[in-house]
N, C-alpha and C positions, 0 to 999 in steps of 0.2 A: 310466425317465423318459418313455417313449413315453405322448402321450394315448391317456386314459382307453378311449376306447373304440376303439383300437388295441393295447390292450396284452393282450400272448396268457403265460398263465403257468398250469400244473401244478403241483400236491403230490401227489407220490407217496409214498404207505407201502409199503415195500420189509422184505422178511424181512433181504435182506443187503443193503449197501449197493453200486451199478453198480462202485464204483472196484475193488473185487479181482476184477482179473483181472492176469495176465501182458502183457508188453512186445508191441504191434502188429508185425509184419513184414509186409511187403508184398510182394502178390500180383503173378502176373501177369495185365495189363492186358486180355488177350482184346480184345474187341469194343469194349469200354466203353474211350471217349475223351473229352479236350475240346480235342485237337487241332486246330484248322479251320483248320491250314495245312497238312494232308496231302494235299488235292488243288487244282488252280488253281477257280477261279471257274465255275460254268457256270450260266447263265442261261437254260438249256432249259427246255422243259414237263420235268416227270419223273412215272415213273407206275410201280407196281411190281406187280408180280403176286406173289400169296401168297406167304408167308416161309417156308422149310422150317421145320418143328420136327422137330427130332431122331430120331433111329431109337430105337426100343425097344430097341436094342442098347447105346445112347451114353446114359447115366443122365446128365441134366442138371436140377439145380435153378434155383432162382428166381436165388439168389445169382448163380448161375454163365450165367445167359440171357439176359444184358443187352446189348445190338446196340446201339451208337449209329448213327441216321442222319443225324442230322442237327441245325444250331444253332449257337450266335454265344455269345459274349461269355466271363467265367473267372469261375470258384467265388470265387477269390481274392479278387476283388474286387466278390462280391455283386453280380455284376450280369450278367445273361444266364439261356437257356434250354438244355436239350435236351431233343433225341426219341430216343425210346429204343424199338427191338423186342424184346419177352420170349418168349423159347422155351423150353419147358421138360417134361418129360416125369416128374419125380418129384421128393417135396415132401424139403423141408428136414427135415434129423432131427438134434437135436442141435446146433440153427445157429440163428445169429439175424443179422438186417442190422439196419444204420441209415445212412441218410443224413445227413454233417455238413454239405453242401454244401448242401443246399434241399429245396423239398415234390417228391414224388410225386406224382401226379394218374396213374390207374391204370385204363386200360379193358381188361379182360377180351374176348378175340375168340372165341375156342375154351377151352373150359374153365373151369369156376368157379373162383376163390381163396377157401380156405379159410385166416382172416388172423388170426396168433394174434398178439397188440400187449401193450405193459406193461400198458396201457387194456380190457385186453379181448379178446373175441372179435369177429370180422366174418365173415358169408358173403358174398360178393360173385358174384353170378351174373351171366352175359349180358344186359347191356343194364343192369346197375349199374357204376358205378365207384365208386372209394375214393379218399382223400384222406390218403396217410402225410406228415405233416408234418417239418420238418428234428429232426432227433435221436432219430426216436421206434423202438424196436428194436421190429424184427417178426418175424414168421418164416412162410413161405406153402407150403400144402399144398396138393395136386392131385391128380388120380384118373386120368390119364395124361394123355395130349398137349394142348398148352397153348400159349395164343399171344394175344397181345394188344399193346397201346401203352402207353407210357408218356411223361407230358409234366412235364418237369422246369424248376423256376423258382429260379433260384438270390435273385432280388432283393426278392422279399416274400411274403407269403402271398397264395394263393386266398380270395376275399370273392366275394360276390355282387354283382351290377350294379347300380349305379343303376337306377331304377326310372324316376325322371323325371314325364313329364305320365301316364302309364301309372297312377300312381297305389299304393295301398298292395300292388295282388295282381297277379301275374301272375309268370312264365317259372318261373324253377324256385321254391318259396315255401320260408322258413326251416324251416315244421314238417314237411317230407318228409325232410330230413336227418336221417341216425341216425346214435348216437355207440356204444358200447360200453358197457358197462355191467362192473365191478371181476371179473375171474377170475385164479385164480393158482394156481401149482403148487409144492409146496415139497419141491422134488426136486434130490439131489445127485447130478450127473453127471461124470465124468470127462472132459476137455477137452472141454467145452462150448465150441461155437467163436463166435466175434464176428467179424459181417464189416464196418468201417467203407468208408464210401465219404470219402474225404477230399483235397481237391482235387485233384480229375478222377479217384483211382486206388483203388486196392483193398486194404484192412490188414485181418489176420485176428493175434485175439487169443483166448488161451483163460483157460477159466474153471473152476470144478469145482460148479457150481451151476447151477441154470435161472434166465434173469434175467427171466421170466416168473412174478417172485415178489410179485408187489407185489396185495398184500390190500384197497387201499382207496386213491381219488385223490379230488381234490376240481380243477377248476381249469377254463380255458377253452381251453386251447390241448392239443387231442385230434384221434385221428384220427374218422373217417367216412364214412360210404358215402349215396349218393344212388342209386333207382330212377328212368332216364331215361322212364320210362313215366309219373311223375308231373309230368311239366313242362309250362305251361299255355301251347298254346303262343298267341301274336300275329300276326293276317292280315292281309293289305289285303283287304278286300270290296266295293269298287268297282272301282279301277283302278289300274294299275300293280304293281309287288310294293317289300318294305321291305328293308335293308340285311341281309346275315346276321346283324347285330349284335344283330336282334329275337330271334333264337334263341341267346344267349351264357346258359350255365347260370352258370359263374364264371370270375372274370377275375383278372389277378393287374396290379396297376393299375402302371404307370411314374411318377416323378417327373414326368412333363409329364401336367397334367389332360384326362381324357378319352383319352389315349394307354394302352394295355396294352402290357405286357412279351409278355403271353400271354392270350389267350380259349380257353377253352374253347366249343367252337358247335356245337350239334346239329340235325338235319333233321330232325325228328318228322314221323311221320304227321298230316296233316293234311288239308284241305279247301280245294282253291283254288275260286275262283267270277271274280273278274277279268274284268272286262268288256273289250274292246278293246285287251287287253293279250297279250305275248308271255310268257308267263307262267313257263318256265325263267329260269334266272339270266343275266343280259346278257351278253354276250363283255364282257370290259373289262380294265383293267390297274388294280391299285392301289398303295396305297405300303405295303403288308402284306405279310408272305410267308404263304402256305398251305398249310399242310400238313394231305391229307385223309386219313380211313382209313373203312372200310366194317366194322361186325361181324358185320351179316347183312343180306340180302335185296338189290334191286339199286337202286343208285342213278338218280335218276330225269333226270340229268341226261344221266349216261352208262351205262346197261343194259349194257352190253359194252364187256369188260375193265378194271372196275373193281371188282374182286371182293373180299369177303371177307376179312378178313387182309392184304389187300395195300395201296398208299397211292399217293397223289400229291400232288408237292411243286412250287407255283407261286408262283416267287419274285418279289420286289419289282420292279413296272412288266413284268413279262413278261405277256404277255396271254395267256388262254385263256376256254373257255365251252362249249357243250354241243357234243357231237358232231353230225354232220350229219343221223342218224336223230332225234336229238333235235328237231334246229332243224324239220326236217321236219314231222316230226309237230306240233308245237306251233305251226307257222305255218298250215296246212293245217286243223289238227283243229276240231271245232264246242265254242266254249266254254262249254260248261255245266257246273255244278258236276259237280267230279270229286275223287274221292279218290286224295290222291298220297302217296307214303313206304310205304304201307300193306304192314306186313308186312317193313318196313325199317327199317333205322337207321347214318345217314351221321353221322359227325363230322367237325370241322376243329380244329387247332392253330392260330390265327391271331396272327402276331406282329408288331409291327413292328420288327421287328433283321430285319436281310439273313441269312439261314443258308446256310450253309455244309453241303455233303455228303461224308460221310466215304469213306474207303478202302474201308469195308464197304461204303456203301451205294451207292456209285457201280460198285463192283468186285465184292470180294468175298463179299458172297451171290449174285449173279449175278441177282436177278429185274429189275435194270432192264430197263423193255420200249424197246428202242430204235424199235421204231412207234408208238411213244406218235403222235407228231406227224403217221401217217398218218389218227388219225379226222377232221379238219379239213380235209383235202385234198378232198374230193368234194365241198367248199359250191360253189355256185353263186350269180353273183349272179343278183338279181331286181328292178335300178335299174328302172324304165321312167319314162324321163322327162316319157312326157307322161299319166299317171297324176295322177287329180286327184282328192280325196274327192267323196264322195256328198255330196249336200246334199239333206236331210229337208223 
């Protein structure tokens, strides 16, 4: 009874039907939590340097890669997010996931996903992400070490942004997005394993069939993948700069208008030109928490140590902003158009719910940088009080 143009539903044509399989038992829990009362509150800048992925020695699939860092609210009651690190070094065989709890939103750092879905196939490389919506079984292949993000919404689906006075085109457009197209295997396997994820935990169920059998779908509610190289991006070309909100590809919107649960928000290469203006992102505080992650190249705000696979988490009214080589350079330098991102690609998690960091990610992977908080230390002020503009 959801309106019309909210309402998300699949037909699937299936050789067997999903219900034969055997009774779920459940797993243990690993990494993958929705606990966020396992440590007290901390209110720090956080900043993490690359995530191990696994030795060639320690055979780890997709299933089995799932890190929670960090996140607020319970599955239970449809409302909340996680972050989630995927480590992973060899592809599922014989295995499929789904998530009953919410969508996936799935950015690849190191290594493609090769993403076989009831819906289809997907290749998802570097600098694409995917979109596994709640219930849809997958299974992910990989060609060794593998490591990327994942942002989890337990409370609605991924949609695209209001567009606003911006008009019909702009930030990422509908026809870049690609869906799969109907493949299927009609293949009889012995314990075929099913991995549910079902509030917050982990059920493995088996089967004697591949559920990768379905010949033909018709419907609106499918996964997909987007190339972030296709996103058109929004400048200021006078003065000042615009909210990161100008760069949000998809959003997964809150009961309160204009408020998101979760943004997805990317730093495309682009063109600053900004007249009279300090052109990095302001030191500030807001009432969003942030969570960044880098897949390649170096971000331009902070060039050092904020690498690659690694992340930083800047929680609601904590203030940060660019390091002090940054502020440097961009107070000092002559403003002429210059090309920035180039050869990069930064993203953020932006939420408004307060997150919470887990046991892993506070403790035990061990990449918290506890200098995080020394790039800041060497600013300097530069008040002069009797400092007065030029007049032309």
């Amino acid at each position: 009874t959801a309106p019309r143009h909210e309402n998300k539903r699949s037909w699937l044509y299936r050789i067997y039907p999903s219900v034969i399989h055997r009774p779920f038992t459940r797993l243990k829990p690993g990494a993958l939590t929705h606990d966020w009362g396992q440590n007290p509150p901390n209110p720090n800048q956080m900043r993490w340097l690359p995530f191990s992925i696994p030795s060639a020695d320690d055979k780890v699939d997709f299933s089995e890669a799932l890190h929670t860092i960090c996140g607020a609210g319970d599955p239970k009651t449809r409302s909340g997010i996680a972050v989630h690190i995927f480590l992973c070094n060899t592809s599922m065989e014989n295995k499929c996931f789904y998530n009953s709890d919410g969508d996936f939103l799935i950015v690849p750092q190191q290594g493609s996903l090769a993403i076989t879905t009831e819906f289809g196939k997907m290749e998802v490389d570097i600098n694409e992400i995917c979109v596994i919506q709640q219930g849809m079984k997958f299974s992910v292949n990989v060609k060794g070490p593998t490591r990327g993000y994942i942002l989890e919404v337990f409370d609605n689906h991924f949609q695209l942004p209001n567009l606003g006075p911006i008009g019909a085109n702009g930030l990422a457009n509908p026809r870049d997005f690609q869906t799969p197209v109907a493949w299927y295997e009609d293949r009889e396997v012995q314990n075929f394993q099913v991995i549910s994820k079902y509030q917050g935990h982990l059920f493995r169920a088996e089967q004697d069939h591949s559920p990768f059998d379905v010949v033909a779908w018709h419907g609106n509610y499918v996964p997909y993948k987007y190339n972030l190289a296709n996103f058109m991006v929004i400048n200021a070309v006078k003065f000042d700069h615009c909210d990161p909100s100008i760069f949000t590809v998809l959003t997964c919107p809150s009961n309160k208008v204009g408020t998101a649960i979760a943004d997805f928000v990317i730093f495309p290469p682009r063109w600053s030109v900004q007249e009279h203006t300090f052109r990095p992102p302001y030191y500030h505080r807001n009432c969003m928490s942030e969570f960044m992650g880098l897949i390649h190249g170096n971000y331009e705000a902070k060039e050092e140590g904020f690498l690659p696979g690694g992340a930083s988490l800047h929680s609601i009214m904590t203030p940060h902003g660019p390091d002090t080589q940054c502020y440097e350079g961009a107070s000092n330098g002559e403003l002429g158009p210059a090309r920035v991102a180039y050869g990069t690609q930064a993203f953020m998690f932006e939420s408004s719910l307060s997150l919470a960091v887990t046991t892993w990610g506070e403790l035990t992977c061990e990449k918290l940088d506890s200098n995080y908080y020394k790039c800041w230390e060497t600013l300097k002020k530069h008040f002069d009080p009797a400092w007065r503009p030029q007049t032309h």
